[in-house]
C-alpha positions in Angstrom: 97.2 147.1 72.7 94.4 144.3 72.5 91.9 145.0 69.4 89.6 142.4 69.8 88.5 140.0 72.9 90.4 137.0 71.5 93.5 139.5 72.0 92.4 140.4 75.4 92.2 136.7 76.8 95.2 135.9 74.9 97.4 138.6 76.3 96.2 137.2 80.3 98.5 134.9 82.0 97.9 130.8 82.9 97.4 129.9 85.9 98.0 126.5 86.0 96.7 125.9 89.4 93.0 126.2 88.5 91.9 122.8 88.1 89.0 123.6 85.9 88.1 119.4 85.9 86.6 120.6 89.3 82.9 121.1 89.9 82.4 125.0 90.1 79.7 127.2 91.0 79.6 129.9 87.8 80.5 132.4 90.4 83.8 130.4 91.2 84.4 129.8 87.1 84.4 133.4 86.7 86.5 134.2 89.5 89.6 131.8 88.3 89.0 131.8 84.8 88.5 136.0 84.5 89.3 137.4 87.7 92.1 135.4 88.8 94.2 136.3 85.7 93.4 139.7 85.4 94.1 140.2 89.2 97.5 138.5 88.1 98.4 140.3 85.4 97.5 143.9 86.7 99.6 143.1 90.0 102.6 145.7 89.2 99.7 148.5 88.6 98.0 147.4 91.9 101.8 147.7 93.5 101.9 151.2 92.1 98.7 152.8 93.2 99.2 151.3 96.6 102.7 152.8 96.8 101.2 155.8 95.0 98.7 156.2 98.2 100.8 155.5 100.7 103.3 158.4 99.5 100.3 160.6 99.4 99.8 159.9 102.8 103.4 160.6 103.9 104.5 156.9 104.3 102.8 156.3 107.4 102.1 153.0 106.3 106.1 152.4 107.6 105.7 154.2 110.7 102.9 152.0 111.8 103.3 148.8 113.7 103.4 145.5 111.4 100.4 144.4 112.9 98.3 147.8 112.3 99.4 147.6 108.3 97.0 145.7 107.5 94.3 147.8 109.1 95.8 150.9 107.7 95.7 149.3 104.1 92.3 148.4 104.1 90.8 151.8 104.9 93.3 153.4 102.7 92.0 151.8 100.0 88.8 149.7 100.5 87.0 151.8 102.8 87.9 155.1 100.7 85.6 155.1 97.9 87.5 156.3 95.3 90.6 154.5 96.1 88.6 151.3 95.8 86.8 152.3 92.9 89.7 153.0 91.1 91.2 149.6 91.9 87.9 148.1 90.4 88.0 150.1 87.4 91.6 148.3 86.7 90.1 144.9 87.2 86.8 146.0 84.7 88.9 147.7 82.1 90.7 144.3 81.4 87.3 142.7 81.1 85.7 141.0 77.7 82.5 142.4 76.9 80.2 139.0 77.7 82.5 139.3 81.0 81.8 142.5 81.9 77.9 141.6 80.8 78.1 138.3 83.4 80.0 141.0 86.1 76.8 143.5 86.0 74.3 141.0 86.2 76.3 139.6 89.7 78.2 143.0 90.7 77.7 143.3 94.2 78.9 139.5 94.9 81.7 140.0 92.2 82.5 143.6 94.0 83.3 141.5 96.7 85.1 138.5 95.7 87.5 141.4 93.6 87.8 143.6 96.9 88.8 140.3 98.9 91.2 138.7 96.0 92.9 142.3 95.7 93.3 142.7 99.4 94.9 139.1 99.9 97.4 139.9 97.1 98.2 143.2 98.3 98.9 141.9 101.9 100.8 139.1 100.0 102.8 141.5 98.5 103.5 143.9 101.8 107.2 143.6 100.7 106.9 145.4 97.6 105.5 148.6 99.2 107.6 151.6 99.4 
């Protein structure tokens, strides 16, 4: 378990594909040098909750058409509050401290740029669901 925040960055995968040499808004640094690998490295928990949900629900996710799943994903767990609260809370929880200080002085922007990143990597992912 990280002690310190030097742990807590170090512990975060690379993603290589961030050229950082590129002009960036702040917003944009913190999305691919914070969000980015914590959205990464949290992927098999996100994979789990969303499998988690969609047993609660009786796996209708699988008797729904292909092109309703996405639909069906998004208000099962962006439109629910708690659902996409608690998918938040697993991106926060992995935060720094001076990240999760930048976070709350742009949260509702940053509330949206997680909800959008987690959604495309959960739709990405559509073949690991149960």
């Amino acid at each position: 378990m990280p002690k310190t925040t030097k742990d807590r960055l170090n512990i975060r995968p690379v993603i290589s594909t961030i050229d950082m040499d590129k002009e960036m808004t702040l917003e944009e640094q913190f999305q691919n040098v914070t969000l980015r690998p914590i959205l990464k490295m949290q992927h098999d928990l996100f994979i789990a909750f969303v499998n988690s949900e969609i047993t609660k629900k009786k796996n209708q996710y699988h008797q729904i058409r292909k092109e309703e799943r996405e639909s069906y994903l998004s208000q099962l767990l962006f439109r629910n509050t708690k659902n996409a609260e608690l998918l938040r809370g697993m991106v926060l929880g992995q935060m720094a401290l001076s990240e999760y200080k930048y976070y709350l002085q742009h949260e509702k922007p940053m509330n949206k740029r997680i909800a959008s990143m987690l959604k495309k990597r959960i739709m990405d992912s559509q073949a690991e669901l149960v």
